[in-house]
VOPAGU-2260 file (C-alpha; in pm, 1 decimal, decimal comma):
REM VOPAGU-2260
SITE   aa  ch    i         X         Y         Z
SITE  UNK   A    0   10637,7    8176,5   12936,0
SITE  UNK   A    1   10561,9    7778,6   12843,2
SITE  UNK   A    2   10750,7    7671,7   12538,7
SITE  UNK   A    3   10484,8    7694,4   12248,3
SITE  UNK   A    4   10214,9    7936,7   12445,2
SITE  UNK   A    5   10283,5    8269,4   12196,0
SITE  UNK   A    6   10239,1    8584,6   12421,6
SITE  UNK   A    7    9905,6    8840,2   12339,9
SITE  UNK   A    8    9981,7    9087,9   12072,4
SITE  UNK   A    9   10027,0    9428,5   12299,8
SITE  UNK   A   10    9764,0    9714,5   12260,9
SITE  UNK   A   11    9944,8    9985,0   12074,4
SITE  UNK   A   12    9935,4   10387,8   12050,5
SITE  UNK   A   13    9896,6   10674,1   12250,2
SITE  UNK   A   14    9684,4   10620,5   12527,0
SITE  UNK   A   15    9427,0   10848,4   12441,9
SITE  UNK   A   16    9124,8   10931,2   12665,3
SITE  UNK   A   17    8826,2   10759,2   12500,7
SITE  UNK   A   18    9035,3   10659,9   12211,8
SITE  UNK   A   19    8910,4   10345,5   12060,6
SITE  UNK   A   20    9191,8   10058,9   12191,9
SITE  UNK   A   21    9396,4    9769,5   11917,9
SITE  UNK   A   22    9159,1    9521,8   11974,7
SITE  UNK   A   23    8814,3    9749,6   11909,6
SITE  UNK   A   24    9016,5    9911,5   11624,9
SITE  UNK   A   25    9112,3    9538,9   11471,7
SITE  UNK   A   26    8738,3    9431,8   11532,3
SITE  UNK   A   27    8608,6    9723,0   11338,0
SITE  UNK   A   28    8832,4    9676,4   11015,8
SITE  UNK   A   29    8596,9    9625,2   10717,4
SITE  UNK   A   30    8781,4    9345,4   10580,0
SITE  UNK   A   31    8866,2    9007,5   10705,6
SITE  UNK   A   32    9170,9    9008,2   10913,5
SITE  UNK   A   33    9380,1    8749,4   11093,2
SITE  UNK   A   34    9739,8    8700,9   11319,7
SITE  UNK   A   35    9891,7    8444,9   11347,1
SITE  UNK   A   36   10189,1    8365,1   11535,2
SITE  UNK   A   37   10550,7    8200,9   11478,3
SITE  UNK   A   38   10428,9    7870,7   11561,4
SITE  UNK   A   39   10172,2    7899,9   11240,9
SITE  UNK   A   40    9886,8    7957,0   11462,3
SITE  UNK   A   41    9610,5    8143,2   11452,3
SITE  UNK   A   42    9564,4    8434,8   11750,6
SITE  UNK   A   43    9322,9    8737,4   11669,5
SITE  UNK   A   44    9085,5    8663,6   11389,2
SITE  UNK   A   45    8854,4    9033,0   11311,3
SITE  UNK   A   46    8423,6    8985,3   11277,1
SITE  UNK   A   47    8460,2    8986,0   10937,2
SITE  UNK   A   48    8694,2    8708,8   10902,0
SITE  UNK   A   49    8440,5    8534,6   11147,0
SITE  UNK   A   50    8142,9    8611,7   10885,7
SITE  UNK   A   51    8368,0    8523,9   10599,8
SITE  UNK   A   52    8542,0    8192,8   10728,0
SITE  UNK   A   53    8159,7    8105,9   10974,4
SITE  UNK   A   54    8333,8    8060,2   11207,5
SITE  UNK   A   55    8396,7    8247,3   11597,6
SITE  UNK   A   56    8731,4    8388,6   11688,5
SITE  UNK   A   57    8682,0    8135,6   12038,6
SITE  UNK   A   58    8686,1    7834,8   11785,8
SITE  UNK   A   59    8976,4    7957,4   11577,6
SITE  UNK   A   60    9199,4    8108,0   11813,9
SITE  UNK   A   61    9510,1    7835,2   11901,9
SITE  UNK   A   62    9443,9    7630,6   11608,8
SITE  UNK   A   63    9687,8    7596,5   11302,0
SITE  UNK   A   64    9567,0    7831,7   11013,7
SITE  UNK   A   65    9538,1    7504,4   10806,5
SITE  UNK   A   66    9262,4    7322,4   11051,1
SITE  UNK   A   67    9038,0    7654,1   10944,7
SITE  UNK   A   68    9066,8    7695,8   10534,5
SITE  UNK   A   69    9370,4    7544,9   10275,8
SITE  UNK   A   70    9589,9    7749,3   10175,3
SITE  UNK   A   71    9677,5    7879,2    9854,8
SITE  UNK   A   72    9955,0    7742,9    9646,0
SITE  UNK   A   73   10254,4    7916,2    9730,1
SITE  UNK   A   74   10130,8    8079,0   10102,3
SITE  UNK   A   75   10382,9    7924,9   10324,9
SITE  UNK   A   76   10570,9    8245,1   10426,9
SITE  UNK   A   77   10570,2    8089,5   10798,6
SITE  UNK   A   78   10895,8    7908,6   10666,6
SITE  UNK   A   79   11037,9    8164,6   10453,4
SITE  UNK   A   80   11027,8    8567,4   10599,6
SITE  UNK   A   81   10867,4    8727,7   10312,0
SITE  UNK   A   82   10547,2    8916,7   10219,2
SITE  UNK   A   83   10269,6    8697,3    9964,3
SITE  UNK   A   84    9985,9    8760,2    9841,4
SITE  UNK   A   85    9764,0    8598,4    9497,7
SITE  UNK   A   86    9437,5    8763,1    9390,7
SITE  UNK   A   87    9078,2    8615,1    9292,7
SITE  UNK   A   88    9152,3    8295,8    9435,5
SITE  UNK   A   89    8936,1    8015,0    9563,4
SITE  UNK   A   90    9000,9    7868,7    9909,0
SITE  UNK   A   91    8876,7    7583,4   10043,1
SITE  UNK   A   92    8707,1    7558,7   10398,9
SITE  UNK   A   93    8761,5    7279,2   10575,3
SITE  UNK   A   94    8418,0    7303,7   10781,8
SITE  UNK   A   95    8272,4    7308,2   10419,8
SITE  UNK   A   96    8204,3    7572,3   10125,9
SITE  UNK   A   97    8469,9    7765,2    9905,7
SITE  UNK   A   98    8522,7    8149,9    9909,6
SITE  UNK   A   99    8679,2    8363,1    9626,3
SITE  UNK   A  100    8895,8    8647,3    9787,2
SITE  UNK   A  101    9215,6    8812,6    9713,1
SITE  UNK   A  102    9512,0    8659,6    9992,1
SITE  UNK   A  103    9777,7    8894,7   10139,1
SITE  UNK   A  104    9989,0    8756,4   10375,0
SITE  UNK   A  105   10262,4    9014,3   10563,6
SITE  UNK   A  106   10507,6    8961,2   10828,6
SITE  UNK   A  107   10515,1    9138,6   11161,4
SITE  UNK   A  108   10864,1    9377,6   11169,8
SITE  UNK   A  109   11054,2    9297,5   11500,7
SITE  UNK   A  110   10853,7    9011,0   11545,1
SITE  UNK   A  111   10990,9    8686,5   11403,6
SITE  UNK   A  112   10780,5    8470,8   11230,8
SITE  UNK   A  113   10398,5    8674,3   11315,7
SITE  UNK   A  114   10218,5    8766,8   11001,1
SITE  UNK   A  115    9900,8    8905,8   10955,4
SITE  UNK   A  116    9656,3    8764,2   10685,7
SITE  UNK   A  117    9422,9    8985,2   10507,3
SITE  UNK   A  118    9089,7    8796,7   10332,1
SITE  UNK   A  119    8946,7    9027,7   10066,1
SITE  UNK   A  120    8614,4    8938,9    9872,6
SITE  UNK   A  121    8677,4    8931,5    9554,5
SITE  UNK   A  122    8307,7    8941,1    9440,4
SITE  UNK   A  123    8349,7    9338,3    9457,0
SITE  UNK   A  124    8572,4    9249,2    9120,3
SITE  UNK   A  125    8249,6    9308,8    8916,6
SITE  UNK   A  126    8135,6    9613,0    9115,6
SITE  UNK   A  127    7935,8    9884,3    8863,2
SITE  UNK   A  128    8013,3   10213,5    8901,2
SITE  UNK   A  129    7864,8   10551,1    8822,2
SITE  UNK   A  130    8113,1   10558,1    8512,1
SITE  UNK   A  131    8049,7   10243,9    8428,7
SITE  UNK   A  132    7651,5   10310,5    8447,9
SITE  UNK   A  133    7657,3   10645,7    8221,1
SITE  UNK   A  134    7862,8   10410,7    7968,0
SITE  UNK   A  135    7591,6   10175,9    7986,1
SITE  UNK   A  136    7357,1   10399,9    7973,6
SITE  UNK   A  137    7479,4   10577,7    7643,4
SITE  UNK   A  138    7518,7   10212,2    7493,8
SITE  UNK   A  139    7155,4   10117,6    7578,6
SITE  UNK   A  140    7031,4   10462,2    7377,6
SITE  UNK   A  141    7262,9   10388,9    7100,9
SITE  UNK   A  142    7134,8   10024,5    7075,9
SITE  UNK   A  143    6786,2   10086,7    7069,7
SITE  UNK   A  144    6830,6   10366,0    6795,5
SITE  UNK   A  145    7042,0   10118,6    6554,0
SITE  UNK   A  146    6809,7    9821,2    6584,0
SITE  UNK   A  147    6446,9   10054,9    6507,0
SITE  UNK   A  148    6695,0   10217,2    6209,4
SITE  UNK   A  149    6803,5    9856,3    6072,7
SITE  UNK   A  150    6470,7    9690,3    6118,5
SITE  UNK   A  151    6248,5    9963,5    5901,1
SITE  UNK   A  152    6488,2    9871,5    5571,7
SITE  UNK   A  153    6455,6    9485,5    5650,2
SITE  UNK   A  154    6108,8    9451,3    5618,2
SITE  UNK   A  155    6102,1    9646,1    5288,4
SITE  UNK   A  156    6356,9    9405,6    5163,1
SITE  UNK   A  157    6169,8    9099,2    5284,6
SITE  UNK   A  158    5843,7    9240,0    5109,8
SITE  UNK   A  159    6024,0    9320,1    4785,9
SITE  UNK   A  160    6160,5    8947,3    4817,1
SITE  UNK   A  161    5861,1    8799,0    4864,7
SITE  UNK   A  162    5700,6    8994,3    4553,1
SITE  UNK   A  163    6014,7    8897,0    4347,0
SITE  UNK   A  164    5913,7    8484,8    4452,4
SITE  UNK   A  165    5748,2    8240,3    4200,2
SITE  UNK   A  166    5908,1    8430,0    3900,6
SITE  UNK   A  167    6106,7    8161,0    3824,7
SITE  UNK   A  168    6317,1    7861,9    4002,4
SITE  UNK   A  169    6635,3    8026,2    4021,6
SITE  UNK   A  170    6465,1    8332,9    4159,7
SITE  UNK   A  171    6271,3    8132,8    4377,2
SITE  UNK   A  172    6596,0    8034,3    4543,4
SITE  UNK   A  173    6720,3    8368,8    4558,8
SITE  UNK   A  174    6432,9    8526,5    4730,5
SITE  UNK   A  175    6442,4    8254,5    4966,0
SITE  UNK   A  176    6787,8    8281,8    5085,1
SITE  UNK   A  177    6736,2    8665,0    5108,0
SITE  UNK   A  178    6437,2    8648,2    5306,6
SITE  UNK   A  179    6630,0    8344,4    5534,1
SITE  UNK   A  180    6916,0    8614,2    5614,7
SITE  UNK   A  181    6640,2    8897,4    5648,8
SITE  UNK   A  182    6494,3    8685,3    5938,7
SITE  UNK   A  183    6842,9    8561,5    6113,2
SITE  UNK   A  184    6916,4    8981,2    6149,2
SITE  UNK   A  185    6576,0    9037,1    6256,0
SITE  UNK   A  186    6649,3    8782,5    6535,7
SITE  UNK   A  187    6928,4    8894,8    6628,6
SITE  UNK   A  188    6831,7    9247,6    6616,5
SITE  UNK   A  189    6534,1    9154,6    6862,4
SITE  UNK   A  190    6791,8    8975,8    7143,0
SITE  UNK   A  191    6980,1    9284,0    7119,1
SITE  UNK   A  192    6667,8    9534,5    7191,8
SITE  UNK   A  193    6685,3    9296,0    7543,4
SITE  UNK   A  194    6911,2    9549,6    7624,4
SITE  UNK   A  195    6725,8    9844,6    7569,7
SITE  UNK   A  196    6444,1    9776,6    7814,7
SITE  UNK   A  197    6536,5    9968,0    8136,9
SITE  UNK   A  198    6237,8    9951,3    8274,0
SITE  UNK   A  199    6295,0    9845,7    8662,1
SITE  UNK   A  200    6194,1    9489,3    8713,2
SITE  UNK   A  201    5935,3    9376,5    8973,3
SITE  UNK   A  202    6161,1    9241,7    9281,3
SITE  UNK   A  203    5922,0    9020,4    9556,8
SITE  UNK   A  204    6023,4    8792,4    9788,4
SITE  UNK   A  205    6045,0    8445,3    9638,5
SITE  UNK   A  206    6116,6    8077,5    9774,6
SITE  UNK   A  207    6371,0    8025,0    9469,1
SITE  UNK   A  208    6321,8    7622,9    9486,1
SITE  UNK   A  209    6013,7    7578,4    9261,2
SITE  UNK   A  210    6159,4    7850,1    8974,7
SITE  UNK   A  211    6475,2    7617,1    8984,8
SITE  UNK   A  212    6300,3    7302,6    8980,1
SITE  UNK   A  213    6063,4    7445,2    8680,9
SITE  UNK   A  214    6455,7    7521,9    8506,5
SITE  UNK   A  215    6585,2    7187,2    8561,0
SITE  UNK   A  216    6265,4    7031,8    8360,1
SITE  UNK   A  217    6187,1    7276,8    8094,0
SITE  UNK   A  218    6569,5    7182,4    8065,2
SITE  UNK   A  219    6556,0    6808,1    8082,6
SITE  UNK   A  220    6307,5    6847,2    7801,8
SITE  UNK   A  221    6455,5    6999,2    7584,5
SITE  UNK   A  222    6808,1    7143,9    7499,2
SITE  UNK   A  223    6957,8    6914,8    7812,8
SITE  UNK   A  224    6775,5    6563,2    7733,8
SITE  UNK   A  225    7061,1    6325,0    7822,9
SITE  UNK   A  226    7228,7    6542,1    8011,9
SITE  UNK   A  227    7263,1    6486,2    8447,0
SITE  UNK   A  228    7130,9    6729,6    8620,6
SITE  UNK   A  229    7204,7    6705,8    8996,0
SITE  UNK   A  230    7078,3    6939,9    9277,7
SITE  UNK   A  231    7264,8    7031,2    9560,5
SITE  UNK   A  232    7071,9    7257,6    9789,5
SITE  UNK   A  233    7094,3    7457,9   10107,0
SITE  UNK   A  234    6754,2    7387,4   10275,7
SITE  UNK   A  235    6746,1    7680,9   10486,2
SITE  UNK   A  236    6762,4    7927,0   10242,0
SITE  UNK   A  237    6585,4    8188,6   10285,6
SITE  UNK   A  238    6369,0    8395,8   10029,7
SITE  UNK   A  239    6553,7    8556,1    9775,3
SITE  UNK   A  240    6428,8    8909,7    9623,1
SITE  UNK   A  241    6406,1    8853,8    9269,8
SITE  UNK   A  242    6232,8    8864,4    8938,8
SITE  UNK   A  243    6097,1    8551,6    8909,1
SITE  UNK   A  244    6094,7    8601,5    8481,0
SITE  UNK   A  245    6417,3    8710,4    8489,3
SITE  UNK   A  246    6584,1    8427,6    8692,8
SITE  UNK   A  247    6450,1    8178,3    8535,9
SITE  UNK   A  248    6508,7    8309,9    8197,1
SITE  UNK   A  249    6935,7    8349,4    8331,2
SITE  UNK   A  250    6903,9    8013,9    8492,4
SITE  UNK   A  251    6790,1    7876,9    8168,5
SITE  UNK   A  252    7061,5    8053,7    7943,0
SITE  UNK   A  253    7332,3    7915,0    8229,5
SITE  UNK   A  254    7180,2    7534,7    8216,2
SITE  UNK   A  255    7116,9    7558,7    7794,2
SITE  UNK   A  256    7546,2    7704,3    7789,4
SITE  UNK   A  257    7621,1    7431,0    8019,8
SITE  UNK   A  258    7483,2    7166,5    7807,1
SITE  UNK   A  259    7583,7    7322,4    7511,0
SITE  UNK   A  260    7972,7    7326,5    7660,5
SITE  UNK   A  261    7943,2    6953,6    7763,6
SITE  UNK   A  262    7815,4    6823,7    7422,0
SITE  UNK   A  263    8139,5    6667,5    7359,9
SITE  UNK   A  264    8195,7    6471,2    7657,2
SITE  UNK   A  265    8180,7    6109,3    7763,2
SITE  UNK   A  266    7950,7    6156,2    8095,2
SITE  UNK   A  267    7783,1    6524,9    8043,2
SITE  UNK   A  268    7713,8    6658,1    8390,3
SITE  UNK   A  269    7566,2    6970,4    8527,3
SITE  UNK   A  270    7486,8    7093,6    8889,7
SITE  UNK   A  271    7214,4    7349,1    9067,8
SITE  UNK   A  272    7399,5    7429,9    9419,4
SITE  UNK   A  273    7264,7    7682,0    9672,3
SITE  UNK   A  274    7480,5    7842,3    9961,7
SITE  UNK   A  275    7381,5    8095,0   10195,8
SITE  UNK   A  276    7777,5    8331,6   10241,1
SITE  UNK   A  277    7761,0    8478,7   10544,4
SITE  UNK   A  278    7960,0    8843,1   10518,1
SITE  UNK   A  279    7903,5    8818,9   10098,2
SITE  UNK   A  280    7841,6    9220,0    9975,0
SITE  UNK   A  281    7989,8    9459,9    9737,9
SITE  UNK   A  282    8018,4    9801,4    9716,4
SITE  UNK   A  283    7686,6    9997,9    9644,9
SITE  UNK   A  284    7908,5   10321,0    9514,3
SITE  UNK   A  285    8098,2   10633,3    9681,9
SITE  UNK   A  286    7988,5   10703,0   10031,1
SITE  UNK   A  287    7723,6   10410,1   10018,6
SITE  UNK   A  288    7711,7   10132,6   10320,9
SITE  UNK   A  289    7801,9    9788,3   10117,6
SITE  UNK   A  290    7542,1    9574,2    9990,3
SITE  UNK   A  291    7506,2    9237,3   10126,8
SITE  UNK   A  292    7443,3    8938,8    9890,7
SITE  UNK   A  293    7416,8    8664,0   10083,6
SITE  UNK   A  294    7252,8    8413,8    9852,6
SITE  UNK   A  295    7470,4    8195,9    9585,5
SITE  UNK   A  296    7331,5    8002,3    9297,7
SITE  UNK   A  297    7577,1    7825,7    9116,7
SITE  UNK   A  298    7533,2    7643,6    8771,1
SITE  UNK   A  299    7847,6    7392,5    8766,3
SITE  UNK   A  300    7926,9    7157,9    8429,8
SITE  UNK   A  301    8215,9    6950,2    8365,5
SITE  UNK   A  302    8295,3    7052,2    8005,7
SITE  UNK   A  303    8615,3    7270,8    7928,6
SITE  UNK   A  304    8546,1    7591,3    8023,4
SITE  UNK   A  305    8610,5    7883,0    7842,0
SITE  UNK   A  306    8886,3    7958,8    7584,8
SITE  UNK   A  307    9165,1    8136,8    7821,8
SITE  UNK   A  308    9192,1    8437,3    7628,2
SITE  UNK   A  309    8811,2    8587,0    7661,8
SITE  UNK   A  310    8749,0    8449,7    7992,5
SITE  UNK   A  311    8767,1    8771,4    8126,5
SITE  UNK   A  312    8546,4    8948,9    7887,9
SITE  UNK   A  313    8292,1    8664,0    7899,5
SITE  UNK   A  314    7999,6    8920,4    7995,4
SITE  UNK   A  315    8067,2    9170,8    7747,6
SITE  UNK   A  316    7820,6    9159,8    7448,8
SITE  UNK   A  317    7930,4    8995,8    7123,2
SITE  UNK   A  318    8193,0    8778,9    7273,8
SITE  UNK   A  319    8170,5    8419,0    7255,7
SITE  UNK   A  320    8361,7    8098,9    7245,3
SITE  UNK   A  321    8149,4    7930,4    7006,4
SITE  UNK   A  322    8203,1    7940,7    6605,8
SITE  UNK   A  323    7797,2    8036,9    6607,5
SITE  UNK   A  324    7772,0    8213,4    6915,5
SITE  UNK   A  325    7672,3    8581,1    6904,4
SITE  UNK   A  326    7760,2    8679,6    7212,9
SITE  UNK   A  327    7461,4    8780,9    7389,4
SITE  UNK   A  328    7372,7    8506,1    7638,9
SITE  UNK   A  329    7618,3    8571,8    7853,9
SITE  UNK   A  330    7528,0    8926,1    7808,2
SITE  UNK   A  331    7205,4    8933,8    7879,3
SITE  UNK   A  332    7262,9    8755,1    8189,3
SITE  UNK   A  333    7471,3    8977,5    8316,2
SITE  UNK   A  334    7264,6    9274,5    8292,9
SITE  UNK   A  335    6909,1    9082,0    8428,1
SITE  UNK   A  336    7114,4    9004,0    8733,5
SITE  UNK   A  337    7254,9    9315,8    8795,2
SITE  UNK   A  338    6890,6    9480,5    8770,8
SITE  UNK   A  339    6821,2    9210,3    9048,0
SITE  UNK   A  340    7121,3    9375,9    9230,2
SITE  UNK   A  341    7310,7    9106,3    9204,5
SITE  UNK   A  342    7623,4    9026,9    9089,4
SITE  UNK   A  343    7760,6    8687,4    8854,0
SITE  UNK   A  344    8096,9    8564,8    8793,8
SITE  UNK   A  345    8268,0    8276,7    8627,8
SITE  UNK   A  346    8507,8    8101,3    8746,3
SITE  UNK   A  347    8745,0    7759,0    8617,3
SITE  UNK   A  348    8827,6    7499,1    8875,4
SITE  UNK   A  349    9054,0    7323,9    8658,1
SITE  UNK   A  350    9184,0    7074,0    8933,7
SITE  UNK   A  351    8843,6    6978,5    9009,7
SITE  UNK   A  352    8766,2    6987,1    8616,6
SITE  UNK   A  353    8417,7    7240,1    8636,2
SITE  UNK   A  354    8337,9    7524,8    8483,9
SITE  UNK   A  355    8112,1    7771,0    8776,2
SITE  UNK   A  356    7886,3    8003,5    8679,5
SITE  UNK   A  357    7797,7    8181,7    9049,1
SITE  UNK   A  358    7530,5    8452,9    9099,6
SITE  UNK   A  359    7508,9    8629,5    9400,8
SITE  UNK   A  360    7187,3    8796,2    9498,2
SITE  UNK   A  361    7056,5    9018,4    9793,2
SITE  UNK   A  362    6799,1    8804,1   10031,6
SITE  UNK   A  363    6444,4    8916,3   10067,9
SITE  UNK   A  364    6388,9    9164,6   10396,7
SITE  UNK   A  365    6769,6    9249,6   10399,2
């Protein structure tokens, strides 16, 4: 054999009449999988890691695993014979575009050198299950008792405020800071009963690039005057199934949090990008076929992100990074895109300085 040609993995097994052979078993695997050899290049690459990475197993086979995506920090077992692997990590592609996948690199045993690399999505990290849907379920009920059982005593105490007014000046003060509080519970009351609609939402087909062009100016407008908004857009994306009401009411909440989280610096910037991720889906439950979501919007600012110690619980109701936040943006979000059957997940590039809000969504006809 030439010095640097690496031979063909063998086919491996029994040989089993109408068995299905190494190569039809390593196409078929349901998550994206690579060898490479002890030269650091790459020879088998699986369909999924073609759907994942865009590109064919002809165009990546031979080259170096670095001329197809960067690597990690730390994945550089080619020099050192160990195992690696780092979770919910972005990676770079060098024909363009950034994934988010979990990284497992493993050697070969007997063979010097090979590993195999193993690309898992890691958009199926905020995957809703039947537990998780009975929980919400039971918090929904519970929610929409407490807020009609709160409201009925706060408009007796706003009347009996209001009756108490113009008795006298110190009164009048009174009343009026009872009645102020009376209203700021009421309001929050009614953002919470957002939750308790469960009505399905109307999903059509919609070209998404008038709703987010109506965003970026009701934005513009108002809570983001001053504030750059740039558009990067795929042009060929294709419609989207969606509520139109209910996008543009979380694209809104994502621009007015990004301008509210770049208030404080010199050159405030924010970003509307559009991708189309070939391979993107998550898992639709136990003994369901994997939903494909295919279409990314991304709301990107440059501000600092959030505090590192809820960053993980940023979609859970009542948690917030602001002094005067309550907590329910983020939350309500969360919930209108799921009921799109989509997913949305937050992510801090702090090389790059951004803060990414991503929402993942199934295309229309899929």
């Amino acid at each position: 054999m030439r010095p640097g040609v690496s031979a063909p993995l063998p086919d491996c097994g029994p040989d089993i009449s109408g068995a299905p052979g190494f190569a039809e078993l390593f196409a078929a695997l349901p998550v994206a999988a690579m060898v490479i050899d002890d030269h650091g290049k790459i020879v088998r690459a699986n369909g999924a890691a073609e759907a994942l990475i865009n590109l064919s197993e002809r165009a990546m086979a031979g080259q170096p695993l670095e001329a197809v995506f960067v690597l990690p920090p730390g994945a550089q077992t080619r020099r050192e014979e160990r195992d690696f692997a780092t979770y919910d990590v972005s990676i770079d592609l060098v024909r363009g575009g950034r994934v988010r996948v979990d990284y497992i690199e493993s050697i070969i045993p007997d063979h010097p050198g090979w590993r195999t690399i193993v690309l898992h999505n890691a958009a199926t990290s905020r995957r809703v299950g039947a537990t998780d849907r009975a929980a919400a379920r039971a918090a929904v009920g519970a929610a929409a008792m407490l807020a009609h059982e709160i409201k009925n005593p706060l408009s007796g105490i706003r009347g009996a405020a209001q009756l108490l007014a113009g008795m006298s000046a110190e009164s009048d003060d009174l009343t009026m800071l009872i009645t102020t509080e009376v209203d700021r519970i009421a309001a929050l009351i009614d953002r919470m009963q957002d939750f308790t609609d469960t009505r399905p939402l109307s999903l059509t087909a919609q070209n998404i690039y008038p709703l987010l062009d109506h965003a970026r100016k009701v934005s513009l407008a108002g809570f983001a005057r001053g504030v750059s908004i740039e558009e990067r857009f795929d042009p060929s994306l294709p419609p989207v199934l969606i509520d139109r009401d209910a996008l543009l009411q979380v694209v809104l909440n994502l621009i007015k949090n990004a301008a509210e989280a770049t208030a404080r610096q010199a050159d405030p910037r924010i970003a509307l990008t559009t991708a189309y991720r070939h391979g993107m889906s998550v898992s639709a439950g136990a003994g369901k076929p994997r939903r494909p979501l295919p279409i990314e919007l991304c709301v990107v600012d440059n501000g600092p992100g959030a505090p590192a110690d809820i960053a993980d619980h940023l979609f859970d109701p009542f948690i917030s990074g602001k002094p005067e936040g309550q907590g329910l943006g983020l939350a309500l979000v969360d919930k209108l895109v799921r009921d799109m059957g989509g997913i949305v997940q937050y992510e801090r590039e702090a090389e790059q300085g951004r803060t990414v809000f991503r929402i993942l969504l199934p295309r229309a006809g899929a």
